[in-house]
C-alpha positions in Angstrom: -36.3 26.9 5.3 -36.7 24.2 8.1 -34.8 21.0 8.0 -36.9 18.2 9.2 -36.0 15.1 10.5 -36.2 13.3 6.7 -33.8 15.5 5.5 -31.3 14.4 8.3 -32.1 10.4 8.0 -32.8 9.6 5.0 -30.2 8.4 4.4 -30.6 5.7 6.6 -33.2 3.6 5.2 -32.5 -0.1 4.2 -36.1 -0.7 2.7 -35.7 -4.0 0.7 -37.7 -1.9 -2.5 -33.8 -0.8 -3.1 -31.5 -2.4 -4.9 -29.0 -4.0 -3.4 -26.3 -2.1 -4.8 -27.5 1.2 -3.3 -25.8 -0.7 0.2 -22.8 0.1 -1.6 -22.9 3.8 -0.9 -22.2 5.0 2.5 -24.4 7.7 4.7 -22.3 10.6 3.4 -20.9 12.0 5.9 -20.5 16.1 4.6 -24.8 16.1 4.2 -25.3 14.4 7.9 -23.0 17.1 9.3 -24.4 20.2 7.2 -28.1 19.2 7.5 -27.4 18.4 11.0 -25.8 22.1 11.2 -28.7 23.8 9.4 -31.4 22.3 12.2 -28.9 24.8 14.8 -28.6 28.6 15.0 -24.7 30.4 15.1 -22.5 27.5 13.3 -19.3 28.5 11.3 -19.1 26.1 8.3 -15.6 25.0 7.4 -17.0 22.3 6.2 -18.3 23.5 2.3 -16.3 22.5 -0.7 -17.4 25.3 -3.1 -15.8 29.1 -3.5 -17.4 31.4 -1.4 -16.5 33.9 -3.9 -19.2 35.4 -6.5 -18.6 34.1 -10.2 -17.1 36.6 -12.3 -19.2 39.0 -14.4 -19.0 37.7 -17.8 -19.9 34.1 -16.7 -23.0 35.5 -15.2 -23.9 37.7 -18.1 -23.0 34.9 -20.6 -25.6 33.2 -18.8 -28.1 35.6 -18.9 -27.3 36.5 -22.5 -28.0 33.0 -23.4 -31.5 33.1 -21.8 -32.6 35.5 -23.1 -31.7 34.8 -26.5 -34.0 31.5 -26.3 -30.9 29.2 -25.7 -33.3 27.2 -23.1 -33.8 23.7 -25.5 -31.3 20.8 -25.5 -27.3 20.5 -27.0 -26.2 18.2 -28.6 -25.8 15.0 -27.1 -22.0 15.9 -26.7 -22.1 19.4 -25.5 -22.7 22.4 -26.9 -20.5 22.6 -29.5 -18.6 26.4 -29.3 -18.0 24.6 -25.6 -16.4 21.6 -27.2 -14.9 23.6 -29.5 -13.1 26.1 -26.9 -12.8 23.4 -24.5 -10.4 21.4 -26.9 -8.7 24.5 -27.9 -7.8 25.4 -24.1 -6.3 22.0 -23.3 -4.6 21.8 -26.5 -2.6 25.2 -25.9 -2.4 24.9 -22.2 -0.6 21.2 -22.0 1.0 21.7 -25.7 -0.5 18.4 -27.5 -3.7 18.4 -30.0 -7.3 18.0 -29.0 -10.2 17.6 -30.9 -13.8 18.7 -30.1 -14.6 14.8 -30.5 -12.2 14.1 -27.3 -14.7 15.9 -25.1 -17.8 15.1 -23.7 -19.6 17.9 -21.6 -21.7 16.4 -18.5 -23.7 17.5 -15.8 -20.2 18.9 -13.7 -17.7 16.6 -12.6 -19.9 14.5 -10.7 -21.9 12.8 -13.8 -18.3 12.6 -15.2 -16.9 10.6 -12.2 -19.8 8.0 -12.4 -19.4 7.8 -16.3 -15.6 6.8 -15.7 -16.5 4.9 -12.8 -19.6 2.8 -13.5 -19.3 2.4 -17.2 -15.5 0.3 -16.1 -16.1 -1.2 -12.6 -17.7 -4.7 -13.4 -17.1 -8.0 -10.7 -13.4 -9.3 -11.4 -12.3 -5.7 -12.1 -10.0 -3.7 -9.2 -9.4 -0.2 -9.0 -6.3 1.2 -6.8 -7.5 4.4 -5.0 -5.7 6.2 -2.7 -7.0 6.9 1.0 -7.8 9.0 1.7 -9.9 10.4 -1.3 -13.2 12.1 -2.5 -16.1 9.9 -1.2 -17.6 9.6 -4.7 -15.3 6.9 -6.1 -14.8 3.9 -3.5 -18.8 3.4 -3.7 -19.4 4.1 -7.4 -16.9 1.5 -7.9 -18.3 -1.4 -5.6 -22.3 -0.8 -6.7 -21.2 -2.2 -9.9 -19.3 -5.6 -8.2 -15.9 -3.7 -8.6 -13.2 -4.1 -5.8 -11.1 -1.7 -4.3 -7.5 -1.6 -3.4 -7.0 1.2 -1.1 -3.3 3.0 -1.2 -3.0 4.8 2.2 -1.5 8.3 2.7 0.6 9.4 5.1 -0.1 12.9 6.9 4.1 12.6 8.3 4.3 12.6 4.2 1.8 15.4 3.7 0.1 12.9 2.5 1.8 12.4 -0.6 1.1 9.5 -3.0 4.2 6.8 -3.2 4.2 5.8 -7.0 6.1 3.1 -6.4 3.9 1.9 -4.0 1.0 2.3 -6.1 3.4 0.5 -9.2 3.8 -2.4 -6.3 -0.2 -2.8 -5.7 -0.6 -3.5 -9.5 -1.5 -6.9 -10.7 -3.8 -9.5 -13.1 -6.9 -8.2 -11.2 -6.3 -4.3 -11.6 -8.1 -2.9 -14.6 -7.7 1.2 -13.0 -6.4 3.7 -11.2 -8.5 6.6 -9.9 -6.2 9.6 -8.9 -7.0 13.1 -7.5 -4.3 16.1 -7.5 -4.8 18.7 -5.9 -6.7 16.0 -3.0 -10.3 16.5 -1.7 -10.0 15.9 1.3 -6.3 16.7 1.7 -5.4 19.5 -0.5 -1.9 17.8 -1.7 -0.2 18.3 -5.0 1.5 14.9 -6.6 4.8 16.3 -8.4 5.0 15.3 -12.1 7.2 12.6 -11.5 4.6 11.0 -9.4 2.2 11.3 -12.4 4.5 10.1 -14.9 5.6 7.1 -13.0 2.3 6.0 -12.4 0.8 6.8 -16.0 4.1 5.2 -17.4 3.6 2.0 -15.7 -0.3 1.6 -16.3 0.4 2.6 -20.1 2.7 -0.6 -20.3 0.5 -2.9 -18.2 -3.0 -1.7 -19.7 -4.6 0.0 -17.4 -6.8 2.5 -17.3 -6.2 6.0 -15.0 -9.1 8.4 -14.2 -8.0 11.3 -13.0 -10.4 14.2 -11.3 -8.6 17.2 -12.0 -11.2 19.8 -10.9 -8.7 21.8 -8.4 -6.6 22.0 -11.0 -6.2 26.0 -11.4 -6.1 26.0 -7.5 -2.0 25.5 -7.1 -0.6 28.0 -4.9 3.1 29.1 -4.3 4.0 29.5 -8.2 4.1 25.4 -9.0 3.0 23.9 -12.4 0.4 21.7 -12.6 1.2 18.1 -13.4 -2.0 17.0 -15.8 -2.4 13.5 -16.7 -2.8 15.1 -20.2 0.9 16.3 -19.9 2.1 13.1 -19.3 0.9 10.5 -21.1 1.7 9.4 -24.8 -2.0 8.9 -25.8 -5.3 9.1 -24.6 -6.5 5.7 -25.2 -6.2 4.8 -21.3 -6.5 7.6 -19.6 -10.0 9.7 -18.6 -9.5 13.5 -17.4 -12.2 15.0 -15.7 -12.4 18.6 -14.7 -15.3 21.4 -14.7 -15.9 25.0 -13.8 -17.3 24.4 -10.3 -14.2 25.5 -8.1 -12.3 27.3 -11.0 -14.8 30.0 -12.1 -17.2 29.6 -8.6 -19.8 28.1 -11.1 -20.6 25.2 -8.6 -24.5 25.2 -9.2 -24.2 25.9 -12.7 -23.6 22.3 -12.9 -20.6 22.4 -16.1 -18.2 19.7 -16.1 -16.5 17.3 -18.6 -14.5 14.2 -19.7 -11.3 13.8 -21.9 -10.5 10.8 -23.4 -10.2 9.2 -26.6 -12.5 9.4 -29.3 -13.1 5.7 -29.1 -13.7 6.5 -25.3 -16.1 9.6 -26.0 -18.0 7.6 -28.5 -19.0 4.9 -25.6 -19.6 7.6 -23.1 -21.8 9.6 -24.7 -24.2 7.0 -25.8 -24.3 6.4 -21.2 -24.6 10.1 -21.2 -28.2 10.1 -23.2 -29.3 7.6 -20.3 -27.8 9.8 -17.7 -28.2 13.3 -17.6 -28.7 13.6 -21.4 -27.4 16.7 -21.7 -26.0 19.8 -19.5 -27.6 23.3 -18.6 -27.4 25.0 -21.6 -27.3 28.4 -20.9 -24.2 27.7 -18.5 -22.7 26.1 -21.0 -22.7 29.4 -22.7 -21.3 30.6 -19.3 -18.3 27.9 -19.9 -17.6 29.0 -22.9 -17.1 32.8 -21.9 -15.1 31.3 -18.5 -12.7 30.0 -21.4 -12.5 33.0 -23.2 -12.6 35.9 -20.5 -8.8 35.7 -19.2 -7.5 34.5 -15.9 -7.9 37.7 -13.6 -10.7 36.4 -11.5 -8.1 32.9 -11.2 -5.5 35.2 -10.2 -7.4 37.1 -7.8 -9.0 34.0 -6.1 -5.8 32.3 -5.7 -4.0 35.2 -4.1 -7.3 35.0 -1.3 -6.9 31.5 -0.9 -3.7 31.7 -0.6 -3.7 34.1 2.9 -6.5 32.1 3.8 -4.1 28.7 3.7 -1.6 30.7 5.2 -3.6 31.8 8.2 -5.2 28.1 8.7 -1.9 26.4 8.7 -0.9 28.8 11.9 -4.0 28.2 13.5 -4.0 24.2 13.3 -0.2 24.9 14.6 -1.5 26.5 17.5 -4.2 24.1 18.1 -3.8 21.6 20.7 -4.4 17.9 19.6 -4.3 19.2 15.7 -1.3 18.1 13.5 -1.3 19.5 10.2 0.9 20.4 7.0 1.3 22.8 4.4 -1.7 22.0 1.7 -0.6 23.0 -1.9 -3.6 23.3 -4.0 -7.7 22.9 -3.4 -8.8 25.0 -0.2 -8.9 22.2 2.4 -6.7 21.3 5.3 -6.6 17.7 6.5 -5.2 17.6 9.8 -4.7 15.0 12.2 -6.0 14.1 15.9 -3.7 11.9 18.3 -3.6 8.4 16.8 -6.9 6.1 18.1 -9.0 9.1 18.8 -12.3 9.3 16.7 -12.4 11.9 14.1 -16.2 11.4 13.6 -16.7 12.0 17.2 -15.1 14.8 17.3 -16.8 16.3 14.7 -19.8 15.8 16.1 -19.0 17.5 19.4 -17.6 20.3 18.1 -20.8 21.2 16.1 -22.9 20.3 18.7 -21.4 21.8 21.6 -19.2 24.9 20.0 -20.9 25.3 16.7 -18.2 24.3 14.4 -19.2 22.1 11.3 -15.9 20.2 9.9 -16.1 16.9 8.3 -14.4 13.9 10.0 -11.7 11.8 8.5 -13.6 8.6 7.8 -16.0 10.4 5.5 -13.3 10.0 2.9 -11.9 6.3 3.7 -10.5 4.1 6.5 -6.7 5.5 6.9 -7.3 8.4 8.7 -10.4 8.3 10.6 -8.9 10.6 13.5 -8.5 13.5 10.8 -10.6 16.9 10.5 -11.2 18.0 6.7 -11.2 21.4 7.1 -12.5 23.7 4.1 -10.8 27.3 3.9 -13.1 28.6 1.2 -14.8 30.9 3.7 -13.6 34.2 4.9 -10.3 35.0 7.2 -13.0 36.7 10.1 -14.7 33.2 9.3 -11.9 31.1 10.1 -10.7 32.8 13.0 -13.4 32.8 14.8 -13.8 29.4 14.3 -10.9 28.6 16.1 -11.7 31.0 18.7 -14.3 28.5 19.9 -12.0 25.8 19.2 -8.3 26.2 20.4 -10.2 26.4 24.0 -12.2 23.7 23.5 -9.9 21.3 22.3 -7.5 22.4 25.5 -10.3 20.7 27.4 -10.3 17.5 25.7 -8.1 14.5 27.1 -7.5 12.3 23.9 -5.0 9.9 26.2 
């Protein structure tokens, strides 16, 4: 289908009928680029943040089970509840502590769930530490609702790792959350448990709340356990977990995500939730519940891709002149740097337009790296080299002094 020029810049428009708040969100930078890229013939995306793989048989015929057995009307506010059901029974055994279906809300994927967290908390007066750089969602969900943000920046020389005790240092009167992200979109970097616990620890004491977006969370290659917020606080009454089937199960249309919290919490949310979305696809949630239930072979089998996939990349940025990059831990993206002063967004724009290479530039995900290339390996190995093919050469022709 064509793209037309509407579909490129509409993002653009300042017409006063908006309001106000709406300035709060920036052109997002990963549409511009792919609408941008759709207008052209022969690009090579690394720039899409959803599994390339199929989602696994059951899911799909849970799904179509479901249809066609009428289960097309609405849930319950909540969720469907076998989904809240099996959703608290899979936390509780996976991170040892109890859940209850009343700790769950089901939402349109992790998306609603992020602007639940985010706008039903950020008020004027109210400061939320985020680190940068990090998902573009949160910064502007935060601000539209006179929230401030204190940015924490990472590090690539660190991998860009998240300092707790810097993040215990930026604390004060003013800070009512903390938004964190493990494994990173944009970065693909795994915070260690101590990192968690520190940082949980500390708001605990001090009262404030942590959201944490755990959707990567079965993506954690090289054998390493995954650090949940639920495995390391003492209670849920200020703390927000957010996950969904998107990147786990390849369900990213299917639109399944949810919240953990307290019951208080879930009590609050849900009555935003029926002035939201009011209620997710049903049918998928079926899906959910038989992602739950059907074992971890297709997890298995997706992480043992990814992983060659990571592996190849990080060789490839290695051999790349101008590119400085890391070993990513979880997610499937690569964040890797250009020479200091040199503008990622640029860049970015260049190489799509002039070798046919979408990536997504650096300052689509904060102000601390803006000479950075996110770089998405959830595409094929043939994929990914040839995308460097046109690269390596063409950034050997590039004089970033």
């Amino acid at each position: 289908m064509a793209v037309s020029n509407l579909d490129i810049d509409f993002y653009e428009s300042e017409d006063p009928i908006w309001n106000p708040a709406l300035m709060a969100m920036p052109v997002p930078g990963i549409r511009k680029m792919v609408n941008l890229a759709a207008t052209m013939d022969d690009v090579i995306h690394l720039s899409i943040g959803q599994p390339d793989m199929p989602a696994p048989d059951h899911v799909v015929n849970a799904t179509v089970d479901a249809l066609q057995a009428g289960q097309t009307g609405y849930t319950m506010d909540a969720g469907l509840p076998e989904l809240l059901e099996a959703l608290a029974e899979y936390y509780s055994k996976r991170y040892q502590r109890p859940l209850q279906p009343e700790n769950v809300i089901v939402t349109t994927g992790a998306t609603e769930a992020v602007y639940l967290a985010l706008t039903a908390t950020s008020a004027p007066g109210r400061e939320f530490i985020v680190p940068d750089p990090s998902f573009m969602l949160y910064a502007p969900l935060i601000r539209m609702n006179g929230g401030t943000v204190k940015p924490i920046p990472l590090r690539p020389e660190n991998g860009y790792q998240l300092d707790p005790q810097e993040v215990i240092d930026a604390m004060d009167f003013n800070t009512f959350g903390i938004v964190l992200n493990s494994p990173s979109n944009p970065t693909g970097t795994l915070y260690p448990r101590e990192t968690i616990e520190a940082i949980v620890e500390e708001a605990a004491y001090r009262g404030i709340a942590v959201i944490s977006d755990e959707v990567y969370d079965h993506l954690v290659y090289d054998n390493q356990e995954y650090p949940s917020v639920l495995s390391c606080c003492s209670d849920l009454d200020h703390v927000m977990v957010i996950s969904s089937f998107s990147k786990t199960f390849s369900m990213a249309g299917m639109r399944v995500g949810w919240l953990i919290s307290s019951q208080g919490h879930i009590k609050k949310l849900r009555r935003y939730h029926m002035f939201t979305t009011t209620v997710a696809n049903t049918p998928c949630q079926w899906a959910g519940v038989a992602a739950l239930r059907g074992g971890r072979g297709f997890i298995d089998d997706m992480l043992a891709e990814y992983t060659r996939r990571r592996n190849r990349l990080v060789e490839l940025v290695e051999s790349a002149p101008h590119l400085t990059g890391y070993m990513p831990e979880g997610a499937f993206y690569m964040f890797p740097s250009l020479p200091e002063g040199v503008n990622g967004s640029n860049v970015a724009l260049r190489m799509l337009r002039e070798i046919g290479v979408c990536t997504i530039a650096g300052d689509t995900f904060g102000d601390a790296m803006t000479n950075a290339l996110r770089i998405s390996y959830s595409t094929s190995i043939d994929q990914i080299e040839q995308a460097f093919e046109r690269m390596i050469p063409w950034l050997a022709r590039q004089d970033f002094g």
